[in-house]
C-alpha atoms as one frame of an Amber mdcrd trajectory, in Angstrom:
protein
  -3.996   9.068   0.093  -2.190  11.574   2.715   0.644  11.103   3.630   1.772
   9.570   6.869  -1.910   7.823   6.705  -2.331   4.092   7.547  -3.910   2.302
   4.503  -4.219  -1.768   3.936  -3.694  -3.120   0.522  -6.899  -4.372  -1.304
  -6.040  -4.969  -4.589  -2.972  -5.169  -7.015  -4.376  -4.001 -10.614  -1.320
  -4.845 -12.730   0.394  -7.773 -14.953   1.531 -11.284 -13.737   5.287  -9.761
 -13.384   4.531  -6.432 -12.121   2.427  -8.021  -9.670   5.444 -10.340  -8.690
   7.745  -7.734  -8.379   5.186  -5.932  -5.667   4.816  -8.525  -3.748   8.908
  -9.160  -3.474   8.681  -5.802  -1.882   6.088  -6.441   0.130   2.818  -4.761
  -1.536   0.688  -7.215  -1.553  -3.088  -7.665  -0.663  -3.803  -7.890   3.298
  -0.590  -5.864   3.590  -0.734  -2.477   5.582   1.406   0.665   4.471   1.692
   4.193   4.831   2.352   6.934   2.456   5.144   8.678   3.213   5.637  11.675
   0.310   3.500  12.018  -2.339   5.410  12.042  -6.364   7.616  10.447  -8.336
   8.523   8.096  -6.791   5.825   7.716  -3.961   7.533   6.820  -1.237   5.623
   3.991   1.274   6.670   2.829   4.460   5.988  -1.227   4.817   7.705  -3.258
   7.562   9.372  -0.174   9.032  11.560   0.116   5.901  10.948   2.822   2.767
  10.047   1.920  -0.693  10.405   3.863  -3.718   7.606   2.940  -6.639   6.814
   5.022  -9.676   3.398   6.827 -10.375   2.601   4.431 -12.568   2.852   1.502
 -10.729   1.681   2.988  -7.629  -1.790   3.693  -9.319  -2.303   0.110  -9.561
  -2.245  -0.625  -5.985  -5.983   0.275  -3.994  -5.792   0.455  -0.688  -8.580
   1.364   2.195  -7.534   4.346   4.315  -7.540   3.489   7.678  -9.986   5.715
  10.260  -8.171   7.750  12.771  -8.499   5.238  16.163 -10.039   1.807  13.656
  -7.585  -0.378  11.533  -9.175  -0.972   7.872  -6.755  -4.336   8.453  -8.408
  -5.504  12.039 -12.168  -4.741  10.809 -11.758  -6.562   7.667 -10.196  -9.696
   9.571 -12.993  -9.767  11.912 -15.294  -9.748   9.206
């Protein structure tokens, strides 16, 4: 995903208490974020406030890029 992209959460691929700890943090499915910088640790931007999550547990997350001008977030809601 590019960075400064919008993207909404689809799926969380990961254990029970992974999982848990996401969605504390606010990654969780329905959610939108944005990828700030790229590495280790990817940064995301959710709720106007920056997150820090390793490689690893970033991987886990799928998300559907947003098109420039449509919101992946409004378009699946109105489906």
């Amino acid at each position: 995903m590019p960075a400064r992209v919008c993207a909404v959460v689809r799926s969380v691929e990961t254990d029970d208490e992974d999982t848990q700890r996401l969605k504390t943090l606010g990654v969780c499915v329905g959610r939108r974020v944005e990828l700030v910088r790229a590495g280790d640790p990817v940064i995301v931007k959710i709720f106007g406030s920056r997150l820090g999550l390793s490689v690893e547990l970033a991987s886990r997350v799928r998300v559907e890029i947003c098109d420039q001008g449509r919101c992946a977030l409004r378009d699946h809601e109105a489906a």
